[in-house]
Z-matrix of the N, CA and C atoms (Angstrom, degrees):
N
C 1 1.455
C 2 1.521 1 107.43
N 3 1.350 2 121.21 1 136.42
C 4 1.178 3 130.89 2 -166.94
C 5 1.161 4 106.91 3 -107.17
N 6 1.433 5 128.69 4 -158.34
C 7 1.706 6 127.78 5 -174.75
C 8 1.601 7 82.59 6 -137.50
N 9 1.793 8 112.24 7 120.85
C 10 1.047 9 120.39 8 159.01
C 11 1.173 10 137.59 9 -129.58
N 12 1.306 11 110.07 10 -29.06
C 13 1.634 12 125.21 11 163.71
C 14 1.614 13 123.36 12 -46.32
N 15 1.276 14 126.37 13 108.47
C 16 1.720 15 95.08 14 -179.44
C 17 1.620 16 100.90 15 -149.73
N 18 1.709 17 90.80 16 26.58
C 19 1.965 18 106.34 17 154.72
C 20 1.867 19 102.66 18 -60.20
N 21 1.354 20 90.60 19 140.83
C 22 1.430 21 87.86 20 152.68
C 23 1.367 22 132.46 21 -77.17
N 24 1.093 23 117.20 22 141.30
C 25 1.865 24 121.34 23 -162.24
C 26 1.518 25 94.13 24 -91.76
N 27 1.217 26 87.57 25 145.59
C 28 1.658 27 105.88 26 165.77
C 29 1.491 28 119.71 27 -90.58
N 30 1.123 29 108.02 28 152.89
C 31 1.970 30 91.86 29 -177.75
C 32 1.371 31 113.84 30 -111.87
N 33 1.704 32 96.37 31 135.47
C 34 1.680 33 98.19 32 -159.55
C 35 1.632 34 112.47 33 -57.47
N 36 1.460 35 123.58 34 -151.03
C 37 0.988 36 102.42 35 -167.08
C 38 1.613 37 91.90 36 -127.81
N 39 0.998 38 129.71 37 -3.65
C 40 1.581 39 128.27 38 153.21
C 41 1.928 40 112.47 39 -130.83
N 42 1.199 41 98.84 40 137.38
C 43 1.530 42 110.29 41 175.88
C 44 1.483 43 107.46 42 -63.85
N 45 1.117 44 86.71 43 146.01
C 46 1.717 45 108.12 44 -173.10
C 47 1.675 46 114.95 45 -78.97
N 48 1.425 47 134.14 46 -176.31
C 49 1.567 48 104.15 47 -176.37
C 50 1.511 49 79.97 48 -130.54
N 51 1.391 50 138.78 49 166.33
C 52 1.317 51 145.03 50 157.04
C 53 1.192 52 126.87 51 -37.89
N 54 1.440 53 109.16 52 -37.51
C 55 1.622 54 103.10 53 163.68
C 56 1.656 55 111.58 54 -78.32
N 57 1.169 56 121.42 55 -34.96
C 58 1.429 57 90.88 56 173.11
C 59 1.402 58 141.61 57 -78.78
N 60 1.328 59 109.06 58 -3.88
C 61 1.466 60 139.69 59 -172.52
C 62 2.051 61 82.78 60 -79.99
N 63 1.098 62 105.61 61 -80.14
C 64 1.632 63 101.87 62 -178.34
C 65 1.427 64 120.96 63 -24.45
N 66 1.657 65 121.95 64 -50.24
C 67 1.192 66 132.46 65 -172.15
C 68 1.168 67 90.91 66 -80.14
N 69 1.186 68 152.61 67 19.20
C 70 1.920 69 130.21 68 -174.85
C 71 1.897 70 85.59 69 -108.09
N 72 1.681 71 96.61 70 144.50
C 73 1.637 72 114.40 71 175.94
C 74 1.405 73 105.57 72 -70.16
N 75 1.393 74 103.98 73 143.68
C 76 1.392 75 129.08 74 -171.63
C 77 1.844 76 109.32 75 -46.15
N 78 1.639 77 98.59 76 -41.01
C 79 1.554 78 94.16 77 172.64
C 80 1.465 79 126.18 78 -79.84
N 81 1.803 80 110.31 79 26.25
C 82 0.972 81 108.59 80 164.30
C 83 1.381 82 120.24 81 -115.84
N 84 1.392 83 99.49 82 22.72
C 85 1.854 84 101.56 83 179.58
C 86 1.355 85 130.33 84 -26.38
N 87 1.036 86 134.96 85 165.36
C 88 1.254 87 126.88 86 149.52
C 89 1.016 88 123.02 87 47.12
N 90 1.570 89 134.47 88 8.34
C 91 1.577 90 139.35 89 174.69
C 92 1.503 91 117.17 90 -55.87
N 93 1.147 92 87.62 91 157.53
C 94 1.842 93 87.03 92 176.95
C 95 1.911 94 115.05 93 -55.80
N 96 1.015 95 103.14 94 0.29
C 97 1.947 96 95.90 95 177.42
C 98 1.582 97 105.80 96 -106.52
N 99 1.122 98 104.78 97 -11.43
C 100 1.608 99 107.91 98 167.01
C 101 1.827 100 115.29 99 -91.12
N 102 1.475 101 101.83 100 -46.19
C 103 1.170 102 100.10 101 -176.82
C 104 1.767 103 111.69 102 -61.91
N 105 1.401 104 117.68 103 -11.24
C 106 1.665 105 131.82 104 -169.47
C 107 1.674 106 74.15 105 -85.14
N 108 1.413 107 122.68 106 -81.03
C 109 1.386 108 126.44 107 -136.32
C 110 2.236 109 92.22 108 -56.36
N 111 1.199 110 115.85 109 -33.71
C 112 1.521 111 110.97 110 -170.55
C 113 1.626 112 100.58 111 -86.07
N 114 0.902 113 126.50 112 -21.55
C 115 1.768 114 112.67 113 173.99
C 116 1.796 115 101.54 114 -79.44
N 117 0.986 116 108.67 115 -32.22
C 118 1.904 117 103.23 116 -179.89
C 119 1.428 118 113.69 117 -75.13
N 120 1.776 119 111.89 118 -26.95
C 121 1.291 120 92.36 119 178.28
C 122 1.490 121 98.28 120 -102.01
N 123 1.418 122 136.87 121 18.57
C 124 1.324 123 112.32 122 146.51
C 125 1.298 124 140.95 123 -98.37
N 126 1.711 125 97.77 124 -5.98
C 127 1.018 126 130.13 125 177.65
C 128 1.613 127 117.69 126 -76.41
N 129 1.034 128 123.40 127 1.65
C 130 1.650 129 154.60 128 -162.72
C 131 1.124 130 99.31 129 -135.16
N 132 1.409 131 152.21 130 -29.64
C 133 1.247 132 147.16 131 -169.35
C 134 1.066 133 80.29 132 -100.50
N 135 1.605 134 142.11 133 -74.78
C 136 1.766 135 134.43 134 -167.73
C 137 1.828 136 116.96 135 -52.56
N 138 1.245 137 115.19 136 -7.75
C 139 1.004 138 92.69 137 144.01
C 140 1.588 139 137.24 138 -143.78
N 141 1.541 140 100.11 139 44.36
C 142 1.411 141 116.19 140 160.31
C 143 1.436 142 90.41 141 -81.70
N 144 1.370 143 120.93 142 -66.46
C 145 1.715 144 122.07 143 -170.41
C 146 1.567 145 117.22 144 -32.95
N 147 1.181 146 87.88 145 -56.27
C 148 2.094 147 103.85 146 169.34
C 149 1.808 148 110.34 147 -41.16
N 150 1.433 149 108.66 148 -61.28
C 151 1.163 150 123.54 149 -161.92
C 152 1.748 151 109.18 150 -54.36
N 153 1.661 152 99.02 151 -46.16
C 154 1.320 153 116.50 152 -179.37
C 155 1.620 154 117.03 153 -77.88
N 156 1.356 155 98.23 154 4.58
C 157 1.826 156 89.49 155 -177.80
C 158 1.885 157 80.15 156 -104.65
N 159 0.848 158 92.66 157 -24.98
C 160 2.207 159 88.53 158 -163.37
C 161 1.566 160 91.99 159 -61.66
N 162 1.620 161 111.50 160 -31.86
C 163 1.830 162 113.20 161 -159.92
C 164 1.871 163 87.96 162 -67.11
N 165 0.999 164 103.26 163 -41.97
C 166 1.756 165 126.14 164 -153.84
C 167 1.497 166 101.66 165 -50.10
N 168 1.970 167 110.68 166 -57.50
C 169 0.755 168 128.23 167 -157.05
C 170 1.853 169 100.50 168 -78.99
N 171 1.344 170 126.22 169 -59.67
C 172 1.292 171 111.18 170 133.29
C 173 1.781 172 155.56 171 22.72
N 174 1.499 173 71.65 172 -74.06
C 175 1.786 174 73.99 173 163.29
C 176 1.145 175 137.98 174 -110.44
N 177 1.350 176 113.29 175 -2.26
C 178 1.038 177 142.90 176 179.41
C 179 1.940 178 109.16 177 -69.76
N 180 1.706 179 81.97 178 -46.05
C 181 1.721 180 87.98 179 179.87
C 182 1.758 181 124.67 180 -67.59
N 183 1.679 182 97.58 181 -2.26
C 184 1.426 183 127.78 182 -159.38
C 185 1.821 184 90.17 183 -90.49
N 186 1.255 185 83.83 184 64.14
C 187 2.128 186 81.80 185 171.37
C 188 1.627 187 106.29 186 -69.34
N 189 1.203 188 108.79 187 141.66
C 190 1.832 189 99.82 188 155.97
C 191 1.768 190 79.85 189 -130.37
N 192 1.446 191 91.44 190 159.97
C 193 2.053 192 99.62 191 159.61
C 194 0.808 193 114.59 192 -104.79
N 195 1.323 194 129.73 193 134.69
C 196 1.442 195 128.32 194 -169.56
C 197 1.534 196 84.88 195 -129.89
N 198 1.590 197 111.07 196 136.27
C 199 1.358 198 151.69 197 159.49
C 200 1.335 199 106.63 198 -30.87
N 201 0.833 200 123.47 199 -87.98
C 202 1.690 201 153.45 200 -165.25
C 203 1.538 202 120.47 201 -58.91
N 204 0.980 203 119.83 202 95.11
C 205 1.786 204 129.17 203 -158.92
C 206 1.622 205 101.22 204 -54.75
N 207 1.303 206 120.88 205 -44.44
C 208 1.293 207 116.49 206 179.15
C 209 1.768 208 126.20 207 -61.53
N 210 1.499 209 98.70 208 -26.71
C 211 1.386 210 120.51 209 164.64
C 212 1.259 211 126.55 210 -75.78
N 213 1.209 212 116.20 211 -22.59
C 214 1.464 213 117.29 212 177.64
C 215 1.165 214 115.18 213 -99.85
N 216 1.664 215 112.32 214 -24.10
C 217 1.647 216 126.60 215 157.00
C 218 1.551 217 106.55 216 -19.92
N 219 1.359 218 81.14 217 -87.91
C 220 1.934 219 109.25 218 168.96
C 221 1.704 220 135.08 219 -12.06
N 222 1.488 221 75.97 220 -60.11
C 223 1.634 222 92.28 221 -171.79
C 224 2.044 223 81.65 222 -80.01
N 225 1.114 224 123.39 223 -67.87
C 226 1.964 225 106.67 224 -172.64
C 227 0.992 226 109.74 225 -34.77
N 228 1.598 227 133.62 226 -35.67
C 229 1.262 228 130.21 227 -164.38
C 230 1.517 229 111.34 228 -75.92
N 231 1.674 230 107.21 229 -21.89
C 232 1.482 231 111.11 230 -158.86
C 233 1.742 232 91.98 231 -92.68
N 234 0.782 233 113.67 232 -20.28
C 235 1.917 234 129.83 233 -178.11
C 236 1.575 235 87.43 234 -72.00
N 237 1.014 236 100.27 235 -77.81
C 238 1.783 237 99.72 236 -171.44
C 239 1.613 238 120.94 237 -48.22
N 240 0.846 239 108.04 238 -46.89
C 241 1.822 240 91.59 239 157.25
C 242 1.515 241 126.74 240 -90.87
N 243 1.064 242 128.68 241 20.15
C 244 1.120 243 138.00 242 177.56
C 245 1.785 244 96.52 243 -96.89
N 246 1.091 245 100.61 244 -36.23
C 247 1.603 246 114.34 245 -173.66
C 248 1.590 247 106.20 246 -70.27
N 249 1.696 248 119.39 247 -54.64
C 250 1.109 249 131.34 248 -173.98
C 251 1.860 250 84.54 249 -56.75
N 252 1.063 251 101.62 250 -78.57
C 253 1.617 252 94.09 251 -158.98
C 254 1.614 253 110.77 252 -50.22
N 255 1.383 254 122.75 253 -29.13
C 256 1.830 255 101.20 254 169.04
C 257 1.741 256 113.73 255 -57.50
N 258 1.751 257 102.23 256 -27.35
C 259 1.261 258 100.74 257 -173.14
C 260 1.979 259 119.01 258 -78.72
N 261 1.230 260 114.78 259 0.63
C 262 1.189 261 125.33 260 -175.84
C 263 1.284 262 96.03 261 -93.32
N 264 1.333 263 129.46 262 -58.78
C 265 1.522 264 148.34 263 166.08
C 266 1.498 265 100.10 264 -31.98
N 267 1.408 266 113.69 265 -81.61
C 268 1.843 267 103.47 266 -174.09
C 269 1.431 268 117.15 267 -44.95
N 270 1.625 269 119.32 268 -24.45
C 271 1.332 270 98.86 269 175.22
C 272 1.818 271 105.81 270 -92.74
N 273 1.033 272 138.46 271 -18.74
C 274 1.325 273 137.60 272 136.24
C 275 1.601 274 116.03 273 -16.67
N 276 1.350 275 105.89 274 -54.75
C 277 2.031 276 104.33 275 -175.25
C 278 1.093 277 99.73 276 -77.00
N 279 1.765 278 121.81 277 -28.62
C 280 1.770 279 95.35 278 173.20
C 281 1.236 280 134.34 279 -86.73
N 282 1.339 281 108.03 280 -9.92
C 283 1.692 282 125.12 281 162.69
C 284 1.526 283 99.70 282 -57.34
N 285 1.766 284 126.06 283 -53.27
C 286 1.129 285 105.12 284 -164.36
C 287 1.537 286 118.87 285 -98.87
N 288 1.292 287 106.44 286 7.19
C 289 1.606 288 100.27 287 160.96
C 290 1.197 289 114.08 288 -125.57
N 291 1.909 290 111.65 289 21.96
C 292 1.866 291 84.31 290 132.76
C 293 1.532 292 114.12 291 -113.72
N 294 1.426 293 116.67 292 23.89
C 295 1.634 294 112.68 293 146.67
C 296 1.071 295 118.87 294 -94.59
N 297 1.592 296 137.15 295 0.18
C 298 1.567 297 112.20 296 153.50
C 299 1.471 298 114.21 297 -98.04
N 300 1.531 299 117.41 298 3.32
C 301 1.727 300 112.97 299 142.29
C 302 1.376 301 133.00 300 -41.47
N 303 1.708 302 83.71 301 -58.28
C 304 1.809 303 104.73 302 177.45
C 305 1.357 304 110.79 303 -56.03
N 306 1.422 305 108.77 304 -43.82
C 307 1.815 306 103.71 305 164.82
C 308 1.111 307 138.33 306 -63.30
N 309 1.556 308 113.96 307 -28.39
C 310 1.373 309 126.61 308 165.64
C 311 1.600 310 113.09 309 -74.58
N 312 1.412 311 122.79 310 -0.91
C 313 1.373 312 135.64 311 165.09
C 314 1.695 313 116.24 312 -111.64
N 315 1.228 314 112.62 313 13.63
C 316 1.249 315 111.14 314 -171.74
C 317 1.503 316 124.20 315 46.90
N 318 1.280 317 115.88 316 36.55
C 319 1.895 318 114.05 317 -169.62
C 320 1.918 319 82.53 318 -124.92
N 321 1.382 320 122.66 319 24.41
C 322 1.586 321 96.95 320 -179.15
C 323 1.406 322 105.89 321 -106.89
N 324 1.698 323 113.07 322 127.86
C 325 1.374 324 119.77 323 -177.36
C 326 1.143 325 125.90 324 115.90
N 327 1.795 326 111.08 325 3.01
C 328 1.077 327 106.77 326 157.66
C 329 1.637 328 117.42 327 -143.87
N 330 1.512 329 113.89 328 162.18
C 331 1.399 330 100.24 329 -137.15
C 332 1.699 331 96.03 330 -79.04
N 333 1.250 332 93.66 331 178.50
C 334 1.718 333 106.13 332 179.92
C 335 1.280 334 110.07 333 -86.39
N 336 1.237 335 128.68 334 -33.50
C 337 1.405 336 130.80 335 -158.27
C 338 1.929 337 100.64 336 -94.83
N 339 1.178 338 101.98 337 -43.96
C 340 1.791 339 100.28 338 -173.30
C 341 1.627 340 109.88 339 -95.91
N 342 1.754 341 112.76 340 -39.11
C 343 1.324 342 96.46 341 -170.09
C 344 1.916 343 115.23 342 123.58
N 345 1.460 344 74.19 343 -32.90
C 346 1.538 345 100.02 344 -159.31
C 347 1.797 346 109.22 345 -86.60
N 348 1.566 347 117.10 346 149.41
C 349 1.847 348 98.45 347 -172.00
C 350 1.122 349 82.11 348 -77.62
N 351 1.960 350 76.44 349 159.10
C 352 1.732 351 98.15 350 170.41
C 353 1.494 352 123.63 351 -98.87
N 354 0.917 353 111.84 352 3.33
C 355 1.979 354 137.52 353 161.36
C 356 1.750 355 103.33 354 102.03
N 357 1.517 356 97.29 355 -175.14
C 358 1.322 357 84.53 356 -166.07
C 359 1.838 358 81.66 357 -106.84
N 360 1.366 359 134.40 358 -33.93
C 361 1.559 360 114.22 359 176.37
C 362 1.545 361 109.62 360 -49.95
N 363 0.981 362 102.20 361 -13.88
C 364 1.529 363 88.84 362 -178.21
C 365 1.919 364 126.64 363 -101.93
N 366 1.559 365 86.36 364 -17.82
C 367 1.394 366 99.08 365 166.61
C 368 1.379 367 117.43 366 -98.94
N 369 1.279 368 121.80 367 -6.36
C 370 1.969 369 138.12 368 160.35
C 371 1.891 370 92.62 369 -63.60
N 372 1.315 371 115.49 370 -70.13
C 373 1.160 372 111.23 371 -171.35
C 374 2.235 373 100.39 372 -65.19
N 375 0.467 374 102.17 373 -68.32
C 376 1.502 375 97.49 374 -167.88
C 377 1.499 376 125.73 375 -101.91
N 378 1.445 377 109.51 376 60.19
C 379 2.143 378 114.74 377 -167.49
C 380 1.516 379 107.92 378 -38.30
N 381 1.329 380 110.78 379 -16.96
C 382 1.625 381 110.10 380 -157.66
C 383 2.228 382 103.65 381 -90.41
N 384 1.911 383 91.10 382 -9.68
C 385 1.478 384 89.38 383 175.62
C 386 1.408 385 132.56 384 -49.35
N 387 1.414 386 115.63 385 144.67
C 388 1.732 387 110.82 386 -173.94
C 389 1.893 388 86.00 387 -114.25
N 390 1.169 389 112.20 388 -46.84
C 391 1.361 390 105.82 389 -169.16
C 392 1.314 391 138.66 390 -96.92
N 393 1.010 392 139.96 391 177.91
C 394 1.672 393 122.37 392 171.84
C 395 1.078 394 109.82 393 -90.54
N 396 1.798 395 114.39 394 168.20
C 397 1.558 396 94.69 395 -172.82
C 398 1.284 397 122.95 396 -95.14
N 399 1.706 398 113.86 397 20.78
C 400 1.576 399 121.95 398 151.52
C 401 1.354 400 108.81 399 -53.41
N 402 1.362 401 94.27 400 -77.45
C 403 1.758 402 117.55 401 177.80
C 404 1.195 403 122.73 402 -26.26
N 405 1.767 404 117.63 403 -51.17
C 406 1.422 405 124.09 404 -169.88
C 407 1.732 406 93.45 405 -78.31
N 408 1.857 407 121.41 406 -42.10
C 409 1.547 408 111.55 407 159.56
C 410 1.642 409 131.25 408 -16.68
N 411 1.580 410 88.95 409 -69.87
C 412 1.619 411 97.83 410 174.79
C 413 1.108 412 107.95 411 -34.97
N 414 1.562 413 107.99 412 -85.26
C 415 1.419 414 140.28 413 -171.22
C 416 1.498 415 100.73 414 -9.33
N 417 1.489 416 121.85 415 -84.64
C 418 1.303 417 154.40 416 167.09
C 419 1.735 418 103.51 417 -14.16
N 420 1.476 419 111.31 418 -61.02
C 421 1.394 420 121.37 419 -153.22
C 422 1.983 421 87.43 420 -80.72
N 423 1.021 422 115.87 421 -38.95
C 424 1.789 423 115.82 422 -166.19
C 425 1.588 424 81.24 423 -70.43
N 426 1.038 425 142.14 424 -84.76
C 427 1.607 426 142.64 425 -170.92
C 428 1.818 427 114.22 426 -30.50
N 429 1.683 428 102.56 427 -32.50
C 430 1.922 429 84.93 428 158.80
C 431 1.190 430 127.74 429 -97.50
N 432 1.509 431 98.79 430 -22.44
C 433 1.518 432 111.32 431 164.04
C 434 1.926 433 112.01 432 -60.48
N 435 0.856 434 137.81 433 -67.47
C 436 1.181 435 141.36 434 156.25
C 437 1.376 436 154.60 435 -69.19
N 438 1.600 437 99.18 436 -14.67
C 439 1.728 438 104.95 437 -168.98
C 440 1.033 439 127.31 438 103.07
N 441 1.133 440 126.36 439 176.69
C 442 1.993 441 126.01 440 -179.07
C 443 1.652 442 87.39 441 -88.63
């Protein structure tokens, strides 16, 4: 199956649920009721992500001093991964808003490297996918075989 559609879709008028998206035939890839159901659920993930960097930023500004070296250990330590994980997250929001670009261009769902879709179990589990999971295979296997 190739990539041929590249009308802009209209969006149906109720979202679809995951099980029915699963049961729809392969020659219905990527239709406009899928492409609705994957911009809402990333569009819901971008702004839980949002929400949680504003909490982040927030509490962070929430100094108290605490006395006690072992206590303040603690609390730096709890900053510092709180930080790592907003920082895993921001690159998370840019994975997912430049796949509801790709949707707003009709190129979301199929991979970059082959051409070929990358399914929808695999884009249920991961909206932010670019590749198939041959592709992301390769990908994976050249990086232990070789390195970043």
């Amino acid at each position: 199956m190739t990539k041929t559609n590249k009308s802009t879709p209209a969006a149906p008028e109720r979202l679809l649920t995951e099980e029915e998206i699963l049961k729809m035939d392969d020659k219905d890839y990527m239709n406009p009721a899928q492409m609705a159901f994957f911009k809402a659920k990333l569009q819901s993930l971008e702004k839980e992500l949002l929400k949680n960097a504003g909490e982040t930023t927030e509490h962070l500004r929430e100094t108290v001093l605490v006395p006690d070296p072992a206590d303040r250990a603690t609390i730096e330590e709890e900053h510092a991964l709180e930080l790592r994980t907003r920082d895993r997250e921001r690159k998370l929001l840019k994975k997912v808003q430049q796949s509801i670009v790709a949707i707003d261009n009709n190129d979301y769902g199929w991979c970059e490297e082959t051409g070929e879709p990358i399914g929808i179990p695999r884009l249920i589990a991961r909206p932010t996918a670019t590749l198939s999971l041959e592709a992301q295979q390769r990908r994976e296997l050249k990086q232990k075989l070789y390195g970043d």
